[in-house]
PyMOL Python script that loads the backbone (N, CA, C, O; Angstrom):
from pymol import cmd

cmd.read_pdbstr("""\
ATOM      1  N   UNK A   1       0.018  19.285   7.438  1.00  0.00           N
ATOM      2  CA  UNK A   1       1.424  19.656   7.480  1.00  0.00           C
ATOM      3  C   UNK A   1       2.148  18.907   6.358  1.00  0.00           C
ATOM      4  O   UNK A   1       2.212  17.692   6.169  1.00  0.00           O
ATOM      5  N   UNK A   2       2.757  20.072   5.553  1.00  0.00           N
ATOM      6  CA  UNK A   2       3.568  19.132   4.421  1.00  0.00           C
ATOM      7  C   UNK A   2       4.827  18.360   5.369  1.00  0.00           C
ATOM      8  O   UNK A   2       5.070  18.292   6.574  1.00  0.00           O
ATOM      9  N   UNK A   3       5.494  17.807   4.064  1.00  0.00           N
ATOM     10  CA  UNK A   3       7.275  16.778   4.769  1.00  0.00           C
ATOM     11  C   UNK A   3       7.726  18.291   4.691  1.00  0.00           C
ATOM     12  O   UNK A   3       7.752  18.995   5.700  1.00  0.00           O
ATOM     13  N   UNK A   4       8.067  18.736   3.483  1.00  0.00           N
ATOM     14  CA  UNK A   4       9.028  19.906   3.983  1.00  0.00           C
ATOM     15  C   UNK A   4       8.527  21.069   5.199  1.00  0.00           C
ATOM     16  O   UNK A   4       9.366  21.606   5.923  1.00  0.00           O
ATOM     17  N   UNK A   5       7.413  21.294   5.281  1.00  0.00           N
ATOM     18  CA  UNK A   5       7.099  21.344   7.096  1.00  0.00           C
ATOM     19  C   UNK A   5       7.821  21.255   8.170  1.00  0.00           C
ATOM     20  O   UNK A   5       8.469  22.022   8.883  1.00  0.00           O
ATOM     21  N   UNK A   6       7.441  19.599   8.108  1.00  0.00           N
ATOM     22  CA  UNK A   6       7.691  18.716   8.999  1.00  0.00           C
ATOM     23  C   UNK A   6       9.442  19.136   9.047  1.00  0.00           C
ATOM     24  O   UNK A   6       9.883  19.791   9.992  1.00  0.00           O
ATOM     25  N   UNK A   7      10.198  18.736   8.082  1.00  0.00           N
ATOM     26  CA  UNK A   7      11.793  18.973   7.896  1.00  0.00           C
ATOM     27  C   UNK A   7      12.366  20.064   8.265  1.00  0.00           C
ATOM     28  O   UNK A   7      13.543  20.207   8.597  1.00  0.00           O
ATOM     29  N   UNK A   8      11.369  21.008   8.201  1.00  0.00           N
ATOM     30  CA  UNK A   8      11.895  22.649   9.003  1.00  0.00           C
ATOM     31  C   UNK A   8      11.719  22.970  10.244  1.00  0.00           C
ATOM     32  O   UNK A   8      12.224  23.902  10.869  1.00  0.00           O
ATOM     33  N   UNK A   9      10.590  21.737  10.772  1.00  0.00           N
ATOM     34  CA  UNK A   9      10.634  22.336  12.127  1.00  0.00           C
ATOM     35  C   UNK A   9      11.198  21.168  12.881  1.00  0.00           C
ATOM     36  O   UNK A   9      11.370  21.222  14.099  1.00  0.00           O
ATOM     37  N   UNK A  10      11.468  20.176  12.202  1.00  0.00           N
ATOM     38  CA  UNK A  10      12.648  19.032  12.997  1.00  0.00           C
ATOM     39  C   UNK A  10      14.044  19.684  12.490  1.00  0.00           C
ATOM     40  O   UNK A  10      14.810  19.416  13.416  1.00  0.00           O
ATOM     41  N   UNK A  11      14.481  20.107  11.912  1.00  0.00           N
ATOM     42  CA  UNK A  11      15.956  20.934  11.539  1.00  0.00           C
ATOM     43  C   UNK A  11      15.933  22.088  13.004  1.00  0.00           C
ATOM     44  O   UNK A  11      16.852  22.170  13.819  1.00  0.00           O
ATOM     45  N   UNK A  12      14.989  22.677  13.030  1.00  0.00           N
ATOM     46  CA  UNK A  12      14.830  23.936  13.883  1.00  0.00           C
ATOM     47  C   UNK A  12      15.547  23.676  15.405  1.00  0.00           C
ATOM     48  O   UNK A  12      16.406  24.302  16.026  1.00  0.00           O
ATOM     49  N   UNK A  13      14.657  22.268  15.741  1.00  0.00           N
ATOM     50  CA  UNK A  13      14.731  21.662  16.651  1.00  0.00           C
ATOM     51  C   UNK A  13      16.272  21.044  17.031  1.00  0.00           C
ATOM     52  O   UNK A  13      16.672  21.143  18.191  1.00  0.00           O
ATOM     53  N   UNK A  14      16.917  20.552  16.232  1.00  0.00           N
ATOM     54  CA  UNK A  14      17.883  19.583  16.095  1.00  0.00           C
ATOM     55  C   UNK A  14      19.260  20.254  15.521  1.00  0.00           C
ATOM     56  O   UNK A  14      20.330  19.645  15.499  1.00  0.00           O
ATOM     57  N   UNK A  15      19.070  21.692  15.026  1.00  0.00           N
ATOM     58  CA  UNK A  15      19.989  22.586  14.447  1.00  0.00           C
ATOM     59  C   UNK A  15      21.128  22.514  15.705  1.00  0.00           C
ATOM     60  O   UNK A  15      22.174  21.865  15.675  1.00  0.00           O
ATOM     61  N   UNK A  16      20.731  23.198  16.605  1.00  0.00           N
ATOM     62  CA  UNK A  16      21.629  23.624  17.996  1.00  0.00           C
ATOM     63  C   UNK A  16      22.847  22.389  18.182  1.00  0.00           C
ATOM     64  O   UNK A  16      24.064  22.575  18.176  1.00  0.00           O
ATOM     65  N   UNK A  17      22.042  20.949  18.364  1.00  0.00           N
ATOM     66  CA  UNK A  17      22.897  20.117  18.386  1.00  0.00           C
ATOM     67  C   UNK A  17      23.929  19.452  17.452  1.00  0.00           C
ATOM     68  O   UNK A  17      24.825  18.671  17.770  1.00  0.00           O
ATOM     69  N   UNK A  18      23.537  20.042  15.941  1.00  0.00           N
ATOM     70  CA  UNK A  18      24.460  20.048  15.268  1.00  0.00           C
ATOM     71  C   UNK A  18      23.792  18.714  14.215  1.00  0.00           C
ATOM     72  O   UNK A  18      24.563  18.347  13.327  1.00  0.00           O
ATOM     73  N   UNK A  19      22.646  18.119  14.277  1.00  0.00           N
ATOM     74  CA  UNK A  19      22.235  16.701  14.240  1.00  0.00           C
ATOM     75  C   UNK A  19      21.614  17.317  12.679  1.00  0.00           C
ATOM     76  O   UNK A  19      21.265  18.486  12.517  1.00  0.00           O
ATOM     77  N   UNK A  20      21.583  16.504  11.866  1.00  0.00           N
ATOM     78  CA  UNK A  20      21.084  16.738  10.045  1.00  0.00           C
ATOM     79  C   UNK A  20      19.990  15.501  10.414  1.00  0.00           C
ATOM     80  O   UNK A  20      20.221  14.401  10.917  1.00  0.00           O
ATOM     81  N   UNK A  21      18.357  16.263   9.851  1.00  0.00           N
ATOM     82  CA  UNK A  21      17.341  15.097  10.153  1.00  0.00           C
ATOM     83  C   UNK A  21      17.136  15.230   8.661  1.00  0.00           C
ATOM     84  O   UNK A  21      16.095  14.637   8.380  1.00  0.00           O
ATOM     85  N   UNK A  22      17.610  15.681   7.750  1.00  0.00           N
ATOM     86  CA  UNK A  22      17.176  14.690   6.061  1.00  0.00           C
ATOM     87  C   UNK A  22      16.931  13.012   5.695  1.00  0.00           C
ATOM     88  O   UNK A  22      16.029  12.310   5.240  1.00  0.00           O
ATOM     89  N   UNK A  23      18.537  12.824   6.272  1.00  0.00           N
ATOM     90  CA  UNK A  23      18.910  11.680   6.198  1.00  0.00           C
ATOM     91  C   UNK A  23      17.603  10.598   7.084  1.00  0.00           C
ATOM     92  O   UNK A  23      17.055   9.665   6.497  1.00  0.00           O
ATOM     93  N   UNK A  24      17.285  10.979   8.586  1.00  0.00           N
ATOM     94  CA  UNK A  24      16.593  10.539   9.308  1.00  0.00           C
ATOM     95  C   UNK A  24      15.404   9.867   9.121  1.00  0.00           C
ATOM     96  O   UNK A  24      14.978   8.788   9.532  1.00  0.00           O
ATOM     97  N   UNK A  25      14.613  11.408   7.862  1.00  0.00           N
ATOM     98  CA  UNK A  25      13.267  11.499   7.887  1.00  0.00           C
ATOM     99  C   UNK A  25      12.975  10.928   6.803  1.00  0.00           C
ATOM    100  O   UNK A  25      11.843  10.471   6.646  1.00  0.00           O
ATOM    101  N   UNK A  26      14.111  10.816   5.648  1.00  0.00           N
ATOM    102  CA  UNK A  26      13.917  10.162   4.969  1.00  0.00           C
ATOM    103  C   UNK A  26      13.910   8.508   4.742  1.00  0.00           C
ATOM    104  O   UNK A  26      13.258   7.958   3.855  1.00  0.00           O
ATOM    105  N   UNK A  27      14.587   7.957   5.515  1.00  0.00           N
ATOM    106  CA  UNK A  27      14.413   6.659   5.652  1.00  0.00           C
ATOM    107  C   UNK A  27      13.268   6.750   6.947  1.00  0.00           C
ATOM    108  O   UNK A  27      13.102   5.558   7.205  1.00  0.00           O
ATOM    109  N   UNK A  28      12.651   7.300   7.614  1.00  0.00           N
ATOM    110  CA  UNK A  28      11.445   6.731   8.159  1.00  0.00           C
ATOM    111  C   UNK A  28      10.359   6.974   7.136  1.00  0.00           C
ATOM    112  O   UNK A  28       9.226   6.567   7.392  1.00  0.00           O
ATOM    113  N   UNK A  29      10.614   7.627   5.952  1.00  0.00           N
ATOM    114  CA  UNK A  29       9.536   7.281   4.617  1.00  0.00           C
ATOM    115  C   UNK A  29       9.816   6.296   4.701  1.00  0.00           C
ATOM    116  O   UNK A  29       9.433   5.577   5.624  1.00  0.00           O
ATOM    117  N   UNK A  30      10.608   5.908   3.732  1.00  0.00           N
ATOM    118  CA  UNK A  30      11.122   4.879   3.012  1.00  0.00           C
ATOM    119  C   UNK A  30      10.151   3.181   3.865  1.00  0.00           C
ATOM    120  O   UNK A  30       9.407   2.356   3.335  1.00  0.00           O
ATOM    121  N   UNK A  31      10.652   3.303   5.296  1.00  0.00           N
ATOM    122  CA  UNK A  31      10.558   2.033   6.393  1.00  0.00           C
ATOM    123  C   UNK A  31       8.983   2.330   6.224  1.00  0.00           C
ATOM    124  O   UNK A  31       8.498   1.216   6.027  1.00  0.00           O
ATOM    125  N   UNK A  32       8.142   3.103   6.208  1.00  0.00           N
ATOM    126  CA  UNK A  32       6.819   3.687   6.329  1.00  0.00           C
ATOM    127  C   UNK A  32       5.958   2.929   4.730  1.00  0.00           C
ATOM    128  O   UNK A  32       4.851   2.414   4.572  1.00  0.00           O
ATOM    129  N   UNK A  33       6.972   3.166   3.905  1.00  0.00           N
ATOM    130  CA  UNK A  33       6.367   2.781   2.378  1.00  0.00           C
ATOM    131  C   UNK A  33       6.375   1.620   2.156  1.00  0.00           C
ATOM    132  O   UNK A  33       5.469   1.080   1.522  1.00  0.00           O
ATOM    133  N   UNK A  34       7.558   0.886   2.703  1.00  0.00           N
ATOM    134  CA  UNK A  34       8.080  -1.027   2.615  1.00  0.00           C
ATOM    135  C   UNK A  34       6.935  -1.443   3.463  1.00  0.00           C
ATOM    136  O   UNK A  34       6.178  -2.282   2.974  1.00  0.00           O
ATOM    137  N   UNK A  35       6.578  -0.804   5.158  1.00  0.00           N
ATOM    138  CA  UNK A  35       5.203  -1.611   5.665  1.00  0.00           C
ATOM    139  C   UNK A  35       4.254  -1.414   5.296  1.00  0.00           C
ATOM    140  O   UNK A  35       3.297  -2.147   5.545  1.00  0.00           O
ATOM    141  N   UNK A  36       4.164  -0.198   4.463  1.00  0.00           N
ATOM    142  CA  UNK A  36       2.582  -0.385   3.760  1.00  0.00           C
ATOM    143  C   UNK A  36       2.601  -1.520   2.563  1.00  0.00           C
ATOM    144  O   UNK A  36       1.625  -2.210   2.265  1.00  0.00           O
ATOM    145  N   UNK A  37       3.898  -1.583   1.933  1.00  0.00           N
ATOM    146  CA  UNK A  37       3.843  -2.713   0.814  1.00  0.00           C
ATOM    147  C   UNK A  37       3.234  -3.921   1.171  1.00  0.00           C
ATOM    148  O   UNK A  37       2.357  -4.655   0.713  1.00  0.00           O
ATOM    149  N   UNK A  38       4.298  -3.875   2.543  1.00  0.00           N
ATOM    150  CA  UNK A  38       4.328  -5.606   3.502  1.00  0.00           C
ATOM    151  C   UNK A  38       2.393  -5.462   3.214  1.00  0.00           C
ATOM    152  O   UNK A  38       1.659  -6.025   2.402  1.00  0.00           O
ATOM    153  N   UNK A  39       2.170  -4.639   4.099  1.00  0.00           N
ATOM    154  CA  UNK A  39       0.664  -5.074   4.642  1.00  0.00           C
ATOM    155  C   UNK A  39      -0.292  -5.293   3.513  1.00  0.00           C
ATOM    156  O   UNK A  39      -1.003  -6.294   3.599  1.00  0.00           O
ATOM    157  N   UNK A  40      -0.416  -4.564   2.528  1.00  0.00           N
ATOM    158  CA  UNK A  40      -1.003  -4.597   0.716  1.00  0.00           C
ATOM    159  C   UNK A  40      -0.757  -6.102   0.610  1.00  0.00           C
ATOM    160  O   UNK A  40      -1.713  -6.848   0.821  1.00  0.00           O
ATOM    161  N   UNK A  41       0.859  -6.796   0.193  1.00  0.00           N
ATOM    162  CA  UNK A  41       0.914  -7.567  -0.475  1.00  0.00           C
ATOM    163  C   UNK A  41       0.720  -8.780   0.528  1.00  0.00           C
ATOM    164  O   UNK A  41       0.853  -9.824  -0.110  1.00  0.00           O
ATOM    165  N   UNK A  42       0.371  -9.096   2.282  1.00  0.00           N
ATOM    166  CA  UNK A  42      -0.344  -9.927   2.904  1.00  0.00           C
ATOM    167  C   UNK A  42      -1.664  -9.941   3.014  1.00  0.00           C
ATOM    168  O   UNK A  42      -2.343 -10.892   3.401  1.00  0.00           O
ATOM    169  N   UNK A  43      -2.111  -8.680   2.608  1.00  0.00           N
ATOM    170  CA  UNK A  43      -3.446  -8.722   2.316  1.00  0.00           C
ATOM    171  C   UNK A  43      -4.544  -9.491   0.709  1.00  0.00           C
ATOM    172  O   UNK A  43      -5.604 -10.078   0.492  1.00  0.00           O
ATOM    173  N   UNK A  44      -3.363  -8.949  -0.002  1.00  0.00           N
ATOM    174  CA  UNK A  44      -4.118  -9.319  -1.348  1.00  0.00           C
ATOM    175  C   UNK A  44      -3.621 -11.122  -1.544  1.00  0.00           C
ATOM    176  O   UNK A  44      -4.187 -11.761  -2.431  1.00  0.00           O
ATOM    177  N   UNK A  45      -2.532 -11.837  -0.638  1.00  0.00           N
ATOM    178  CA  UNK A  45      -2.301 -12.842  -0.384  1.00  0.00           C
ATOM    179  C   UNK A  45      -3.018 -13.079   0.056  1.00  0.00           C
ATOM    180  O   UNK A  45      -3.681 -13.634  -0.819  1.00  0.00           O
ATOM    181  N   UNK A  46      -3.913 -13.143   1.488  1.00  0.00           N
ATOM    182  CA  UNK A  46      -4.592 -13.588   2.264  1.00  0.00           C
ATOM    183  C   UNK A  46      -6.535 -13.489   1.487  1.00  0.00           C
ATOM    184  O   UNK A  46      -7.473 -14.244   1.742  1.00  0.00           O
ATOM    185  N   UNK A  47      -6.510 -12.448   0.680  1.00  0.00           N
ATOM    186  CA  UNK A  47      -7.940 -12.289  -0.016  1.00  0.00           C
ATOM    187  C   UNK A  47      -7.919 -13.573  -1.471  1.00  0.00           C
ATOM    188  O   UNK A  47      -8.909 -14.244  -1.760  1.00  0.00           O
ATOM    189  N   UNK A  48      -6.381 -13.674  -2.309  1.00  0.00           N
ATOM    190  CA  UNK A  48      -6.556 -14.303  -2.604  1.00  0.00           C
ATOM    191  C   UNK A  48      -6.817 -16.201  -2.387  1.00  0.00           C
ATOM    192  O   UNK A  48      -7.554 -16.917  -3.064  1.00  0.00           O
ATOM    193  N   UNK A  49      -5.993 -16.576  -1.302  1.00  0.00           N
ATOM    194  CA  UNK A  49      -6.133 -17.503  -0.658  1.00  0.00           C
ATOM    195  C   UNK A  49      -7.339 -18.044  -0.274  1.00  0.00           C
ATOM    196  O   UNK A  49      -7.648 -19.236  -0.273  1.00  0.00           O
ATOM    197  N   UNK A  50      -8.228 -16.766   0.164  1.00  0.00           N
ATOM    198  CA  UNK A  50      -9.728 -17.718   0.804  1.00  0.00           C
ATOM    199  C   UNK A  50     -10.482 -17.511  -0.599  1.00  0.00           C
ATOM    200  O   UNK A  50     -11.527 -18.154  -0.695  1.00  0.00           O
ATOM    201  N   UNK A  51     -10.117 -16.703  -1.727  1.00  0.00           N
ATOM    202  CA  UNK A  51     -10.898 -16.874  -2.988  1.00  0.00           C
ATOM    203  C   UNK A  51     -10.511 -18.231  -3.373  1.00  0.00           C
ATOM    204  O   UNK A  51     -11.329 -19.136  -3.537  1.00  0.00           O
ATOM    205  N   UNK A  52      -9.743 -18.305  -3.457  1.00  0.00           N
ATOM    206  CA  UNK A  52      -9.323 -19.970  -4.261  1.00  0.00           C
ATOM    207  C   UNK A  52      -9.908 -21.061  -3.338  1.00  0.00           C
ATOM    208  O   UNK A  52     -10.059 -22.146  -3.898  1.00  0.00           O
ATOM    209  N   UNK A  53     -10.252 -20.999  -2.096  1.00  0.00           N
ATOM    210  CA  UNK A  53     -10.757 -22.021  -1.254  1.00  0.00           C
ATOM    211  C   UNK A  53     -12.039 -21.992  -1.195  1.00  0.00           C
ATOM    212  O   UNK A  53     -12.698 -22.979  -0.869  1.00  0.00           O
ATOM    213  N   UNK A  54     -12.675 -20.576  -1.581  1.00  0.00           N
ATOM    214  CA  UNK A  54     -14.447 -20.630  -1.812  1.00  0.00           C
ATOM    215  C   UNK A  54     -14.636 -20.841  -2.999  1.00  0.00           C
ATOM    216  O   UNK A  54     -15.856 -20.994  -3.071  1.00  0.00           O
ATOM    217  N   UNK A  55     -14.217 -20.950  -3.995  1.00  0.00           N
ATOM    218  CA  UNK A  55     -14.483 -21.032  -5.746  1.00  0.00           C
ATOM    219  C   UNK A  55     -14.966 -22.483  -5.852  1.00  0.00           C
ATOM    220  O   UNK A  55     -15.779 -22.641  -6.763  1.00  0.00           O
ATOM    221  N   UNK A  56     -14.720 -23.388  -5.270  1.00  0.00           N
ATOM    222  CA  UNK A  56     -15.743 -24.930  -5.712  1.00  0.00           C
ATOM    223  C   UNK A  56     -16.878 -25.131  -4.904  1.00  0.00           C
ATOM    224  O   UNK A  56     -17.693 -26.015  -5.166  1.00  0.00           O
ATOM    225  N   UNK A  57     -17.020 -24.164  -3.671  1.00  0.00           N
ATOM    226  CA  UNK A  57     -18.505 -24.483  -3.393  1.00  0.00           C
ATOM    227  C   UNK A  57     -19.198 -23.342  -3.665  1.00  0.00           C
ATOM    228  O   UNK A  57     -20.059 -23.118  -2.814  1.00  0.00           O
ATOM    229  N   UNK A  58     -19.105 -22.151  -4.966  1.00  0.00           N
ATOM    230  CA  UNK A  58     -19.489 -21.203  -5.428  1.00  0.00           C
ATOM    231  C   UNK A  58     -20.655 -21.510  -6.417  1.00  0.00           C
ATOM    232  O   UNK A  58     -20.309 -21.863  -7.544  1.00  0.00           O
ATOM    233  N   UNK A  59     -22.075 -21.418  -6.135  1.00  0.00           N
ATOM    234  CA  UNK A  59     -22.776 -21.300  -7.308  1.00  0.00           C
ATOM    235  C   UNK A  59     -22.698 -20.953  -8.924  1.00  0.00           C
ATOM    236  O   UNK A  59     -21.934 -19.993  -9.022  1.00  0.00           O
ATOM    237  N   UNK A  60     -23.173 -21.339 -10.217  1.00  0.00           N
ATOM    238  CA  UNK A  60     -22.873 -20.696 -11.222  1.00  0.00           C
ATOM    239  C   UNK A  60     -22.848 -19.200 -11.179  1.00  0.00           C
ATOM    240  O   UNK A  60     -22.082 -18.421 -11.745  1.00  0.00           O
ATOM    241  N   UNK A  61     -24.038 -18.934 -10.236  1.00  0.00           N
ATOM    242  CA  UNK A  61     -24.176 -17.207 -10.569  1.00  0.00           C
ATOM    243  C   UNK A  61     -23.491 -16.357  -9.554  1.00  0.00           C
ATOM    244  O   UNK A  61     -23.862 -15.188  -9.456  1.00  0.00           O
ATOM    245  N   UNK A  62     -22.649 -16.749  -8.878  1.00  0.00           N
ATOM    246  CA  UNK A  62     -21.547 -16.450  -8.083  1.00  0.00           C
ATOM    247  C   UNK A  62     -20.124 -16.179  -8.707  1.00  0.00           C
ATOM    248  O   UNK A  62     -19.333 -15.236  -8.671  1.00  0.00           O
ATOM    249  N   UNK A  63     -20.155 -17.602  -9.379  1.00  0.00           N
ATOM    250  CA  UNK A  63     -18.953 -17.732 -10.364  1.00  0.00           C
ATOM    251  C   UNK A  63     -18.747 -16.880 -11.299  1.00  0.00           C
ATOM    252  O   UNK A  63     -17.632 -16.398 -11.495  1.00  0.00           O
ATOM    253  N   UNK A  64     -19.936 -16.541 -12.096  1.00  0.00           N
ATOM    254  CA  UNK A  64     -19.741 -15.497 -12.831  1.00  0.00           C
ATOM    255  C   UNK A  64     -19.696 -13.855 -12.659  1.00  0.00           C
ATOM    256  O   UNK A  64     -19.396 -12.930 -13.414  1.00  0.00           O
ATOM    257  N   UNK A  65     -20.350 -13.995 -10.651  1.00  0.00           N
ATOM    258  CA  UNK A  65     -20.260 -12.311 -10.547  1.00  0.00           C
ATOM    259  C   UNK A  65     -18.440 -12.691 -10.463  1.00  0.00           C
ATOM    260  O   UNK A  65     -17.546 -12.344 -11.235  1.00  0.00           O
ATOM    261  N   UNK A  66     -18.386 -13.439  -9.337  1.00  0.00           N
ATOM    262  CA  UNK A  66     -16.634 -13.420  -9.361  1.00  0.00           C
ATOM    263  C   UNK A  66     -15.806 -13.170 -10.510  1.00  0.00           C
ATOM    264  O   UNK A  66     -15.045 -12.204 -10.460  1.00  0.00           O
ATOM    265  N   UNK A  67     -15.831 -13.754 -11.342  1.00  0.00           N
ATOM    266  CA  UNK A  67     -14.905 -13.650 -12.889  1.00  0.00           C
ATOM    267  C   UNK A  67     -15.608 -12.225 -13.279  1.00  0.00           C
ATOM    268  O   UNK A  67     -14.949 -12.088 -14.310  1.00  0.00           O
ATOM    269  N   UNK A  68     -16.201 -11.387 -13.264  1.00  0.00           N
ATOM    270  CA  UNK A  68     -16.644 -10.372 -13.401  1.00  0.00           C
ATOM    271  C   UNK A  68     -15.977  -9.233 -12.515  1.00  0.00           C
ATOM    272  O   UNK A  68     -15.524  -8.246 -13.094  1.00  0.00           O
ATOM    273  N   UNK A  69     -15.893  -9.346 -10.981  1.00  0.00           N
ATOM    274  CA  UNK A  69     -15.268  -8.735 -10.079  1.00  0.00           C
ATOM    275  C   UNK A  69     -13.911  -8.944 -10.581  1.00  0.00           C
ATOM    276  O   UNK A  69     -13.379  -7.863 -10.834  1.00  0.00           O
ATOM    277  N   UNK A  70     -13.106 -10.030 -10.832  1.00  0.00           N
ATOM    278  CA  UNK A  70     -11.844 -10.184 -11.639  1.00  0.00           C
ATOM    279  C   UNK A  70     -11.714  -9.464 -13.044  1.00  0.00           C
ATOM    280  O   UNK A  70     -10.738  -8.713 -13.026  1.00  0.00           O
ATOM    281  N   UNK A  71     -11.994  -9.459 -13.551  1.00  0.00           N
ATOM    282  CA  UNK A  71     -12.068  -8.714 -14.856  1.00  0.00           C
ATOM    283  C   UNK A  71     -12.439  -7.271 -14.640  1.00  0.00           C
ATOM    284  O   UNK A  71     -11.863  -6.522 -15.430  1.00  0.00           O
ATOM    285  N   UNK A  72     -13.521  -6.475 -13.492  1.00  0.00           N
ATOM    286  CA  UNK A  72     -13.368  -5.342 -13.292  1.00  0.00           C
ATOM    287  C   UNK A  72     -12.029  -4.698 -12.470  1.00  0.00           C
ATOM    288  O   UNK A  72     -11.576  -3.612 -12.831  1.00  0.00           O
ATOM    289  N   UNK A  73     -11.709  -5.097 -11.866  1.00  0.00           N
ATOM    290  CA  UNK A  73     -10.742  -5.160 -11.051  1.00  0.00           C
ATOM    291  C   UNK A  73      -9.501  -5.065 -11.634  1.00  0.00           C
ATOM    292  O   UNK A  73      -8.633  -4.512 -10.959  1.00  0.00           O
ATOM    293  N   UNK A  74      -9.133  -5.574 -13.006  1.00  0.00           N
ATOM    294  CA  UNK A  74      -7.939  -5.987 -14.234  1.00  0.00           C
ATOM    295  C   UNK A  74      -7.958  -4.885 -14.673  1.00  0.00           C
ATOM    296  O   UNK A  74      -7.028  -4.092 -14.530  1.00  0.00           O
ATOM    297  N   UNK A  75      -9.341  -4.572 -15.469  1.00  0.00           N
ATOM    298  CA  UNK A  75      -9.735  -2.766 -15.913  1.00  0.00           C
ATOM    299  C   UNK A  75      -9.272  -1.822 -15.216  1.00  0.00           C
ATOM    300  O   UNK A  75      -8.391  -1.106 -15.692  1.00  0.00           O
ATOM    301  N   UNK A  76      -9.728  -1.627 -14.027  1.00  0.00           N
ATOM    302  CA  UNK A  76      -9.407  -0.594 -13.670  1.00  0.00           C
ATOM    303  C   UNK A  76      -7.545  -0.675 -13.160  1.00  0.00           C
ATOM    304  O   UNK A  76      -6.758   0.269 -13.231  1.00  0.00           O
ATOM    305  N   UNK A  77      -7.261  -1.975 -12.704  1.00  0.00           N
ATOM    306  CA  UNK A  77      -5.410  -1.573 -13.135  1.00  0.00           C
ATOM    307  C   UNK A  77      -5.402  -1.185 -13.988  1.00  0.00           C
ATOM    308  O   UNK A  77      -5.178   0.025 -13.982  1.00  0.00           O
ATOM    309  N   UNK A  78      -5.501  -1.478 -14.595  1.00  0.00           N
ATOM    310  CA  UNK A  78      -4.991  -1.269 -16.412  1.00  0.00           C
ATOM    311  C   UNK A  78      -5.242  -0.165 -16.587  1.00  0.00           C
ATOM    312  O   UNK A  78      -4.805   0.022 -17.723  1.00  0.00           O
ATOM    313  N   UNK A  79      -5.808   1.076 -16.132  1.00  0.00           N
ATOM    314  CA  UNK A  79      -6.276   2.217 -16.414  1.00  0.00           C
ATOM    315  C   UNK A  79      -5.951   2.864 -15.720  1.00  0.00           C
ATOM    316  O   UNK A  79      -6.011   4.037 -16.090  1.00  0.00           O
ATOM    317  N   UNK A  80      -5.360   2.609 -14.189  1.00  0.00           N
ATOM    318  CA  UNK A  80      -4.579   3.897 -13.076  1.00  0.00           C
ATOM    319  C   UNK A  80      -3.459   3.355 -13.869  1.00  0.00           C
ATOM    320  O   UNK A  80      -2.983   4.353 -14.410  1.00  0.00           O
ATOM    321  N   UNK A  81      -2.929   2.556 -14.155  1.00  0.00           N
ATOM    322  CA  UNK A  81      -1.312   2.301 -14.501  1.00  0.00           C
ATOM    323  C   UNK A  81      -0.641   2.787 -15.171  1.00  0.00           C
ATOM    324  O   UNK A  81       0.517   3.063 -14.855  1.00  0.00           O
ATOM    325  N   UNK A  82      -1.379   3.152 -16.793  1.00  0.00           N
ATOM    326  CA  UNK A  82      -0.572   4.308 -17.513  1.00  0.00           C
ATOM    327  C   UNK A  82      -0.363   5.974 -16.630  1.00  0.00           C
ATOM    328  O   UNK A  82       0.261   6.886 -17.171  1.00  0.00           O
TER     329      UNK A  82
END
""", "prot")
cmd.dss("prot")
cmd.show_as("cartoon", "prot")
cmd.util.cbc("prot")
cmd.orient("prot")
């Protein structure tokens, strides 16, 4: 089901009473997009946190897949971003 779907058959619904769900549906995006941020940016907090606390008892050949996983990881931002 697309949003504009969704917006025609909550209008349908809500017409009689006189009630406009644009306004509605659009800020429950909006509140929907900020907790996915929230949860992303406690997550990549919380992944970075236990990286920085495992990195001194990390083997050399650990260390270097890691800085490798970092550097692939940089790439591919760098390449959805444009």
């Amino acid at each position: 089901m697309t949003l504009q779907t969704l917006l025609n058959v909550t209008n349908h619904f809500f017409h009689p009473i006189g009630m406009n769900t644009e306004p509605l549906s659009t800020a429950l995006i909006l509140v929907g997009i900020i907790v996915l941020l929230l949860v992303a940016v406690g997550g990549i907090a919380y992944g970075l946190f236990k990286a920085v606390k495992s990195v001194p008892n990390l083997t050399t050949k650990q260390f270097i897949l890691f800085l490798l996983l970092i550097a692939v990881a940089l790439v591919v931002i760098g390449a959805i971003l444009p």
